[in-house]
C-alpha positions in Angstrom: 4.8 -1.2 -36.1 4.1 2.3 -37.6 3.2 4.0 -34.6 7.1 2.4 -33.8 8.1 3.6 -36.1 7.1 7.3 -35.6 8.3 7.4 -32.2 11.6 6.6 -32.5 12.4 8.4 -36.1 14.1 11.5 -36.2 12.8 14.2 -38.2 9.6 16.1 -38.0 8.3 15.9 -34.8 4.9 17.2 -35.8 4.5 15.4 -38.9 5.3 12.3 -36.9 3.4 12.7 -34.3 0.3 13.3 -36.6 0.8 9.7 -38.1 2.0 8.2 -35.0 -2.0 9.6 -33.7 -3.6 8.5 -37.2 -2.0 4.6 -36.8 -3.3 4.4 -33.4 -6.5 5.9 -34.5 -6.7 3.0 -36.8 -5.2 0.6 -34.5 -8.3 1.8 -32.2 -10.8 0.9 -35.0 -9.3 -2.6 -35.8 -9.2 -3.7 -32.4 -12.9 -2.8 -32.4 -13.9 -4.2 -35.6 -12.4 -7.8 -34.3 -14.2 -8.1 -30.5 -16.6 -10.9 -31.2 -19.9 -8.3 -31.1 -18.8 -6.9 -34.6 -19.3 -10.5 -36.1 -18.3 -11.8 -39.1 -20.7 -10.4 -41.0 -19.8 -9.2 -44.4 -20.2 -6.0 -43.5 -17.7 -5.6 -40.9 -15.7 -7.5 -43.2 -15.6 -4.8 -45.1 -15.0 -2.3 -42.8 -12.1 -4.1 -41.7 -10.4 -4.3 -45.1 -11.4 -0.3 -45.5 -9.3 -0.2 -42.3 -6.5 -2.0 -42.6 -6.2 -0.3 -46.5 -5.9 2.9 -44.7 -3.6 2.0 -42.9 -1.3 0.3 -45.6 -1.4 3.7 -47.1 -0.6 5.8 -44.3 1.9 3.5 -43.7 2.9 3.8 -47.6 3.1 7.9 -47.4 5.0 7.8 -44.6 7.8 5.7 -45.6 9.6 8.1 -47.2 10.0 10.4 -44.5 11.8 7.6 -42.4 15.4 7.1 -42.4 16.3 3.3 -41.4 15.3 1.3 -40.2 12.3 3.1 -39.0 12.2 2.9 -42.0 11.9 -0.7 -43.3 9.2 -0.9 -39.8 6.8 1.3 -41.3 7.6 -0.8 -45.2 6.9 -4.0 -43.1 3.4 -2.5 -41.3 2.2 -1.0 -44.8 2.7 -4.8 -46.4 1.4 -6.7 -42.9 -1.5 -3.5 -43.7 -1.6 -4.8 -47.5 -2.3 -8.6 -47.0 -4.9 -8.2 -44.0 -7.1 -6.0 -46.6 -6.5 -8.5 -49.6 -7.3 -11.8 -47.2 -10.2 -10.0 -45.9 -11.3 -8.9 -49.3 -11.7 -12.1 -50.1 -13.4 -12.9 -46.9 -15.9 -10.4 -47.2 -16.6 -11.1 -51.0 -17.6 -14.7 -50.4 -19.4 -13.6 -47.2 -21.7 -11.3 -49.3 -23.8 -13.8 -51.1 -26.3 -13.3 -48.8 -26.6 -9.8 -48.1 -29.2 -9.5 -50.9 -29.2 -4.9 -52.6 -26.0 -4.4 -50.6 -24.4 -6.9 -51.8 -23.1 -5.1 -54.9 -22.1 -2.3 -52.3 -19.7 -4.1 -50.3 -18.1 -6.1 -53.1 -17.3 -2.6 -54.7 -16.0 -1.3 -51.1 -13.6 -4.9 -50.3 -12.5 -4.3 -54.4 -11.6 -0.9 -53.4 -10.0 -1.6 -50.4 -8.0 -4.8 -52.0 -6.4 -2.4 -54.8 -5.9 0.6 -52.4 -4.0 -1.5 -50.5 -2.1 -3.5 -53.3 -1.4 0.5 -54.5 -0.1 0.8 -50.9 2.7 -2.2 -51.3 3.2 -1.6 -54.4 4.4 2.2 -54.1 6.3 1.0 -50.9 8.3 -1.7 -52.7 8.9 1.0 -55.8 10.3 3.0 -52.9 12.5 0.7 -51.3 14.0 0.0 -54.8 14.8 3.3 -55.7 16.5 3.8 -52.1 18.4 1.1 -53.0 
């Protein structure tokens, strides 16, 4: 939806096109975090949540630079972003019981990636109200 949502806005053609090349950067590093090799393991978990907070906030920066309803795209992608990273939080937390030392490690990683991306939809829906 982002990377959408770059192509067709109008405005800055090279601020655009450096988010339109981040989301699918991202996009590139989901798809390869969910092929069945990567596992459920709590660790890829994790990295998937890291992900898909990134991308919640990239999505979250660049909302302001829309007009509509590019947009309201890139507000929908940073809150689809938002509840990936928060389900997979959760996922990942109850998946590190038995990773033993790192355990403490990844539940401070999928915490951080849970509130980075609850910062995300937060600051987009503040946005969207102040638009009006």
């Amino acid at each position: 939806m982002l990377r959408e949502a770059c192509r067709t806005a109008p405005g800055d053609a090279v601020r655009l096109e450096v988010v339109g090349a981040l989301a699918r950067d991202l996009q590139a590093e989901l798809e390869a975090l969910s092929q069945p090799e990567s596992g459920s393991s709590a660790f890829s978990l994790v990295e998937t949540a890291l992900r898909c907070a990134d991308l919640a906030n990239l999505a979250a920066c660049a909302v302001p630079e829309f007009p509509e309803p590019a947009a309201s795209e890139a507000a929908a992608a940073a809150h689809l972003a938002a509840g990936a990273a928060q389900a997979l939080r959760v996922a990942a937390e109850a998946a590190t019981e038995s990773q033993g030392q790192l355990r403490d490690h990844l539940r401070r990683d999928a915490r951080g990636a849970g509130w980075r991306a609850g910062l995300a939809a937060r600051q987009v829906n503040e946005f969207l109200e102040d638009r009006g």
